[in-house]
ZAMARGU-4260 file (C-alpha; in steps of 0.2 Angstrom, whole numbers, plus 5000, padded with zeros to 4 digits):
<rodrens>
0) 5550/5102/5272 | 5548/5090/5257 | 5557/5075/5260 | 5565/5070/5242 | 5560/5074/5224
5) 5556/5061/5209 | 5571/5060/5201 | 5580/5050/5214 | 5583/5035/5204 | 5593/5044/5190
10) 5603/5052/5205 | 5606/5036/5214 | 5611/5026/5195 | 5624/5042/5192 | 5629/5042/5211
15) 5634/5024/5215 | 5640/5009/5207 | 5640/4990/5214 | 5659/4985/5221 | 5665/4967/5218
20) 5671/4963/5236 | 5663/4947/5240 | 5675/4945/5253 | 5668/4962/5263 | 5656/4960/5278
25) 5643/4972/5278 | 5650/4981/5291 | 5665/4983/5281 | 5655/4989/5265 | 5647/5002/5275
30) 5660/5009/5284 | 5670/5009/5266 | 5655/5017/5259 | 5651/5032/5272 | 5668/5033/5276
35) 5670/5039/5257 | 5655/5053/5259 | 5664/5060/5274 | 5679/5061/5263 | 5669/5070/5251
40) 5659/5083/5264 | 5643/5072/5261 | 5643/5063/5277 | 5642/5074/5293 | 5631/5062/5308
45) 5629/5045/5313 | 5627/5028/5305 | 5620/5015/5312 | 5615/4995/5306 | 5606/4982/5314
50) 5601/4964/5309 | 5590/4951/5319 | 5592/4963/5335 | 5611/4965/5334 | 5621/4980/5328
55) 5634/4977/5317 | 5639/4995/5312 | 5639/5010/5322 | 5650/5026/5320 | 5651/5044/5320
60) 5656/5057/5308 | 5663/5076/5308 | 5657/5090/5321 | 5640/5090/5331 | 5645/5108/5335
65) 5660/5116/5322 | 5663/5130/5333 | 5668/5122/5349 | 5674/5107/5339 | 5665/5096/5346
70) 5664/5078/5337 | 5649/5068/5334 | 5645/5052/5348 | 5635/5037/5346 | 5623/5050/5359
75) 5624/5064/5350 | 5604/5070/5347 | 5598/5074/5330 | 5584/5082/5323 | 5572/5069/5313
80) 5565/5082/5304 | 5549/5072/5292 | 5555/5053/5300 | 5545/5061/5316 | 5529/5056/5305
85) 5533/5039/5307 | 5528/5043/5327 | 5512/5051/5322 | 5506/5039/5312 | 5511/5027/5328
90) 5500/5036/5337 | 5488/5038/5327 | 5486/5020/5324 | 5487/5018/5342 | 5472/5026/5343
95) 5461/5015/5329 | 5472/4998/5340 | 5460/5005/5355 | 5445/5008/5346 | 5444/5025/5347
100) 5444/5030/5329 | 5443/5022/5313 | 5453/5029/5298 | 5438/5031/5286 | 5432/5042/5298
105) 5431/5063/5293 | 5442/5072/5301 | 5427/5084/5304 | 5419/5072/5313 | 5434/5077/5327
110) 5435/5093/5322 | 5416/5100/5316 | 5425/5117/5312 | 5435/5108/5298 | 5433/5116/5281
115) 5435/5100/5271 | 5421/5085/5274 | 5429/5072/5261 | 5446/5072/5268 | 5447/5055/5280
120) 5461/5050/5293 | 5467/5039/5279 | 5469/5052/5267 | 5478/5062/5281 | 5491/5047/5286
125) 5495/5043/5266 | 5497/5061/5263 | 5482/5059/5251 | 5472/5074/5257 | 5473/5088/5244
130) 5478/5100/5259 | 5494/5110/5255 | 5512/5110/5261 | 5514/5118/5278 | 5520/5134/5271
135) 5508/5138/5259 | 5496/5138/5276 | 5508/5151/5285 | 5514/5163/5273 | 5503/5177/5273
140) 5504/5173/5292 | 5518/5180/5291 | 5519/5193/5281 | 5510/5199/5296 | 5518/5195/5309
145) 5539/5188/5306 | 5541/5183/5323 | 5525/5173/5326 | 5529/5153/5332 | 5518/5141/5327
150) 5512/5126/5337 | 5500/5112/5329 | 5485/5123/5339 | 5487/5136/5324 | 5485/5125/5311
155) 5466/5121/5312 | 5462/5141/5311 | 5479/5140/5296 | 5469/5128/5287 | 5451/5138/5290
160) 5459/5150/5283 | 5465/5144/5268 | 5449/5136/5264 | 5442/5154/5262 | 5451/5157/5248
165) 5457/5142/5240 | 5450/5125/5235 | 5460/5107/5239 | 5476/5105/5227 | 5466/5089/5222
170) 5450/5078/5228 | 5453/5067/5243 | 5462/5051/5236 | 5464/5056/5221 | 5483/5060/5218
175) 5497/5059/5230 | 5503/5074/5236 | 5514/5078/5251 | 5507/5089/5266 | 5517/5090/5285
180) 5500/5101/5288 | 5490/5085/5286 | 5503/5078/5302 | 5499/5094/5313 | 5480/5088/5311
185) 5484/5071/5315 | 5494/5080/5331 | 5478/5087/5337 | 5469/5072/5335 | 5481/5062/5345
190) 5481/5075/5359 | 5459/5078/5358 | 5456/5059/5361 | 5471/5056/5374 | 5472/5068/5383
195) 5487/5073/5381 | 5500/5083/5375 | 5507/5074/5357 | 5526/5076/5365 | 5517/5067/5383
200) 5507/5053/5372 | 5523/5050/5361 | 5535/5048/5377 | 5523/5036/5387 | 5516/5027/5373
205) 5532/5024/5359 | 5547/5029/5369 | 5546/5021/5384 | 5538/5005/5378 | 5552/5005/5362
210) 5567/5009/5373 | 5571/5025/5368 | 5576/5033/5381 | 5587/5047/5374 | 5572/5053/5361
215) 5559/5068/5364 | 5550/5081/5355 | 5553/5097/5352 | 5543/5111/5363 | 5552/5124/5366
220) 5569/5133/5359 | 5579/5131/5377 | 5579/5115/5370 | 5589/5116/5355 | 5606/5122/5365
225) 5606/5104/5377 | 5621/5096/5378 | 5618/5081/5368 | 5610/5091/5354 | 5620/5096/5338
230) 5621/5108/5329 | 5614/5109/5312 | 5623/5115/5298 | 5626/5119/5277 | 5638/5124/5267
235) 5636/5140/5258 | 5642/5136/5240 | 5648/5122/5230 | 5665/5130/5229 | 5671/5138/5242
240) 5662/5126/5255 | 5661/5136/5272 | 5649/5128/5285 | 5635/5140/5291 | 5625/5137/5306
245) 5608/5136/5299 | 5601/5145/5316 | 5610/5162/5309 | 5605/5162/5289 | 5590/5173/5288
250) 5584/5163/5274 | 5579/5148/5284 | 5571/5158/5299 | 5554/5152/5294 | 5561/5133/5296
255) 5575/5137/5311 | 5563/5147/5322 | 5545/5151/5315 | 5543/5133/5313 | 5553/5125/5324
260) 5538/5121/5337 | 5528/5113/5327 | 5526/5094/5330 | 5515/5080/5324 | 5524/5084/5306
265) 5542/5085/5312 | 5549/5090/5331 | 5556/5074/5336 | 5574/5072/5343 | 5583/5056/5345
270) 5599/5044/5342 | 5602/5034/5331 | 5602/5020/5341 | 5584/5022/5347 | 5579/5024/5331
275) 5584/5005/5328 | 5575/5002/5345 | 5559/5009/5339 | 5562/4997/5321 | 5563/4983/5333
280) 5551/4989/5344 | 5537/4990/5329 | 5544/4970/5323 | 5542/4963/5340 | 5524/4972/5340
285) 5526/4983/5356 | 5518/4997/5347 | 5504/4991/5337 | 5496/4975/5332 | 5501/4964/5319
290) 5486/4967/5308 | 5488/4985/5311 | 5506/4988/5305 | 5503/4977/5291 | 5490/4989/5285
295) 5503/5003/5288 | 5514/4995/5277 | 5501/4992/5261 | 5503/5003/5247 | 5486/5016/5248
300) 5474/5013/5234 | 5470/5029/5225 | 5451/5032/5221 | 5456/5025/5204 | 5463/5008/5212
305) 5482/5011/5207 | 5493/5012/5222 | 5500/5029/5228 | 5517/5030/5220 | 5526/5048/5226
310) 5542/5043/5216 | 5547/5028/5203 | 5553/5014/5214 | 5541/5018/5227 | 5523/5018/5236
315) 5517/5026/5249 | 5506/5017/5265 | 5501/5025/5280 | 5518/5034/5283 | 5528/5024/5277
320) 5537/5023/5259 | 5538/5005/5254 | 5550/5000/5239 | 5542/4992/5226 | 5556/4980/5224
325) 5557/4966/5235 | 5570/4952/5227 | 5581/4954/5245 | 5563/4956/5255 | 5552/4969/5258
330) 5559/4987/5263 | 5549/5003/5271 | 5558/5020/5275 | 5558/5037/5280 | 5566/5051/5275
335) 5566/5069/5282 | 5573/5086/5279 | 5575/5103/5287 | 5589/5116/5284 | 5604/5108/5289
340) 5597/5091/5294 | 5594/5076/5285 | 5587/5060/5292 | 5585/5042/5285 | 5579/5025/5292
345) 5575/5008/5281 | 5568/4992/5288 | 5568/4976/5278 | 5553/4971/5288 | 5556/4951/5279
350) 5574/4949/5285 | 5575/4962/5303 | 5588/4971/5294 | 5590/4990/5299 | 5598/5006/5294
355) 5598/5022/5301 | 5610/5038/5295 | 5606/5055/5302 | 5616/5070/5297 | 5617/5087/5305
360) 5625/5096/5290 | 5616/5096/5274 | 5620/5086/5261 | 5613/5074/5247 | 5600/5065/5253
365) 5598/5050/5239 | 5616/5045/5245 | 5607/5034/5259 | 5593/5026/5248 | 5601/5014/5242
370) 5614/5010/5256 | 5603/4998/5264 | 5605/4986/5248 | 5622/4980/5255 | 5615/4971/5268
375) 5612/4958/5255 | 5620/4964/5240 | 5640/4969/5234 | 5646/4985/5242 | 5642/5002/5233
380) 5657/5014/5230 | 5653/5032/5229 | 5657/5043/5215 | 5664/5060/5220 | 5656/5076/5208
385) 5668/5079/5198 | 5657/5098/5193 | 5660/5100/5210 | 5678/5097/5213 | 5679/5107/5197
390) 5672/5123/5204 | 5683/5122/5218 | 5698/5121/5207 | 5693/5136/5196 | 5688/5146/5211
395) 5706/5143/5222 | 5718/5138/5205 | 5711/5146/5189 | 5704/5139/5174 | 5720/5131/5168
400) 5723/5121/5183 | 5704/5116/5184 | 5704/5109/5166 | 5720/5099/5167 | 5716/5090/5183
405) 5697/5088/5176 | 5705/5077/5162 | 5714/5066/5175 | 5702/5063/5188 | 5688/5060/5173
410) 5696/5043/5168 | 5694/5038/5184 | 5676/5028/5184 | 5679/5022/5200 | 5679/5037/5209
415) 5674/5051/5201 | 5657/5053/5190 | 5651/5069/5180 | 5631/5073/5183 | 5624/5085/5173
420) 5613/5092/5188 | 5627/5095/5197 | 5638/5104/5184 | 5620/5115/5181 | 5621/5120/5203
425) 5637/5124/5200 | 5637/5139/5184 | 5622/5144/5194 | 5631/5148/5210 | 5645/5157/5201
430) 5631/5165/5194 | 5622/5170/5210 | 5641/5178/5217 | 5642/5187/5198 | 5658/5174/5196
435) 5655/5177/5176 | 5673/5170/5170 | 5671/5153/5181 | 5650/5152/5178 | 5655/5153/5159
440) 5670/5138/5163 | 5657/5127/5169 | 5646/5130/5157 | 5659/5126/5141 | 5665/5109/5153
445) 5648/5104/5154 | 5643/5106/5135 | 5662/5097/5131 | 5657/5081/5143 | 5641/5080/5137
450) 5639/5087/5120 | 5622/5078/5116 | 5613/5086/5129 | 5601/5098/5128 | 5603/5102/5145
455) 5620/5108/5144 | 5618/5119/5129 | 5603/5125/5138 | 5612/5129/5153 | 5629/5138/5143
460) 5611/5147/5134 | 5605/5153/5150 | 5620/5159/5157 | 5628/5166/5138 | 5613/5177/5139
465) 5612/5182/5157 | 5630/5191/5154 | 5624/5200/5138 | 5632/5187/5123 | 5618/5186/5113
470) 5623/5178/5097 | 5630/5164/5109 | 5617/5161/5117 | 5605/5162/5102 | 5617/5148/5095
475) 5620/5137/5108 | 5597/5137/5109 | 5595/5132/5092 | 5607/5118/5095 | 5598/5113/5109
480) 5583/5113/5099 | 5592/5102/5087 | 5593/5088/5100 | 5577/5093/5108 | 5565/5100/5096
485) 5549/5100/5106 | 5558/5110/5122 | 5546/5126/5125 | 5556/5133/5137 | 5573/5135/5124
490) 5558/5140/5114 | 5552/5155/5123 | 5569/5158/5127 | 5577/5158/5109 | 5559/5170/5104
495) 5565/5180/5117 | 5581/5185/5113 | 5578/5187/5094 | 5564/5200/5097 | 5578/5209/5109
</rodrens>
């Protein structure tokens, strides 16, 4: 699945705020930080830090498996979900380390029945291919056929098939654009040129040598029910905040079980602590040579000589993501994510400084971005969603009760914080249940808080005019045309309703 979305530094600015506790260690300032996401149902896993080879945080959080209460251990297996990529490009790299390949090469050259000449190795490992997301390649798949497993050996024929009908999204090189489909390739190259399975290469040739001996990849679905595994998990709605095991929602059978073997892209299972034994691992240069994971760790040059950036502080190498600011040393990560799963791992490659947070319940995954700052920086206190807490209130105690402890918890900064993209998930989950009373609530709170926003006028709009109030909604558009005059969408909306 896509691992994050461009707007991540607004989220992190409206989520977090520095601490003044010079006197904290960073363990302290970590435990006080995820500590406070636990409180707040956004911290479900394991956390681990290390610096210059020593750990100097590790702790567990809430349930690996909810049902049989059983809590979270420092070997408790998670799923890596898109951090497996990291491994693939390992291999891969491997691979050009021996001589076998070189990453200018086409992948056609490998693979003579692939559709597209252009697209190189690199472009495959920097995710600058033009090839789709994995899901675009299996759809109509599946419309065929619902309980049909795909391995990494489908997706040459996936991709063949696509190319019949469709062109690249872009020109190799050109643009960045993220494809897990691109990772399945590089799978099948790994296995082509070793001779090997990609879960056999990965064990003997990353594992092993890194010290993980608690890691594997995902081959079959017996797999997922071993006893150090957990659970995965989401909560149904913002306000009544049940956990659902993923495995049972039929909206994610695509991702739980039609997808769940394929490797090279995702399928990796580890610890948290091997995860900082593969980051010291690659620093100590048991994996790859120097030169070589240098290269990894270089922004990609477009064909246009800027550097791939997928989101505003960030590049993208051969893998990895590599923050663009380096005042406390230079910092690459991963990220992944998979219905109920979410997975992050930092290396501040200058100062042998590692995080690693893996969760097993979903949750807000810019919340561990910027934690790797207090290695070397003031703690960061977490502010709890107030649109959140609100729903909850107006769900279990009624609109009166919601609105009178709104006005307390909102003048305290230090805890609390009022994000306009979390007051806009709320109305639309009450909306989704047909909640009109508590969708229309939110709406008014979030147009009071933030009565120069186009946003929230647009959002009490939208939801004024799904529930048949069209004067309101009419009104509350024009408004938001005031602030926002060249907004098309209020446009077509506000045309919309007046030719109703």
């Amino acid at each position: 699945m896509r691992i994050i979305s461009a707007i991540f530094a607004a989220v992190i600015l409206m989520q977090t705020a520095p601490v003044n506790v010079s006197a904290q260690s960073v363990a302290e300032k970590f435990d006080q930080y995820y500590q406070a996401l636990h409180e707040d149902h956004e911290m479900t896993g394991n956390v681990a830090a290390a610096e210059n080879g020593k750990v100097i945080y590790q702790r567990s959080f809430g349930f690996a498996d909810a049902a049989a209460q059983k809590l979270n251990n420092r070997d408790s297996q998670f799923e890596l979900a898109s951090v497996s990529k990291l491994f693939t490009a390992v291999a891969v790299l491997q691979l050009k380390d021996q001589g076998l390949i070189k990453l200018d090469d086409p992948f056609q050259h490998y693979f003579p029945g692939f559709p597209y000449p252009a697209i190189t190795i690199r472009h495959l490992l920097s995710h600058t291919s033009g090839l789709p997301d994995i899901e675009e390649l299996v759809d109509s798949a599946l419309t065929k056929n619902h309980d049909k497993q795909f391995t990494i050996h489908d997706d040459l024929q996936n991709v063949i098939n696509y190319s019949r009908s469709h062109k690249l999204k872009f020109q190799p090189g050109e643009q960045w654009g993220y494809s897990s489909a691109g990772y399945h390739l590089l799978g099948l190259l790994v296995e082509k040129l070793s001779g090997q399975t990609l879960a056999t290469y990965t064990r003997d040739h990353i594992f092993k040598p890194a010290g993980m001996d608690h890691s594997y990849v995902q081959t079959s679905m017996a797999q997922k029910h071993e006893l150090k595994r957990t659970r995965n998990y989401q909560y149904n709605n913002h306000y009544e905040m049940k956990l659902q095991f993923v495995d049972t929602l039929s909206d994610w059978r695509e991702w739980t079980y039609n997808l769940a073997l394929e490797t090279g892209g995702g399928g990796i299972i580890s610890t948290a602590e091997d995860m900082l034994h593969f980051n010291a691992a690659l620093d100590a240069g048991k994996l790859l040579k120097p030169e070589t994971l240098k290269e990894a760790y270089t922004p990609y040059q477009l064909n246009n000589g800027q550097k791939a950036q997928p989101f505003d502080l960030t590049y993208c190498g051969l893998g990895w993501f590599i923050f663009k600011d380096t005042s406390h040393g230079k910092i690459v990560w991963g990220s992944g994510a998979n219905p109920g799963t979410i997975s992050f791992m930092a290396n501040n490659i200058d100062r042998h400084q590692y995080l690693v947070v893996l969760h097993n319940v979903k949750c807000n995954p810019f919340n561990d971005l910027k934690a790797i700052d207090m290695f070397n920086g003031p703690a960061i206190r977490y502010h709890a969603a107030l649109a959140f807490i609100y729903a909850q209130d107006l769900y279990k105690n009624g609109r009166e009760y919601a609105n009178d402890r709104l006005r307390k918890l909102y003048a305290d900064t230090a805890k609390y914080a009022a994000n306009e993209n979390e007051f806009n998930r709320a109305s639309l989950e009450f909306r989704r249940a047909g909640l009109k009373n508590n969708a229309l609530a939110v709406c008014e709170m979030h147009v009071k808080l933030f009565p120069q926003s186009a946003g929230a006028l647009k959002d009490y709009a939208l939801t004024e005019a799904e529930y048949g109030n069209k004067e309101k909604a009419i009104t509350a558009y024009q408004k938001a045309l005031e602030l926002a005059p060249n907004d098309n969408e209020s446009k077509e909306a506000l045309k919309k309703l007046r030719a109703n």
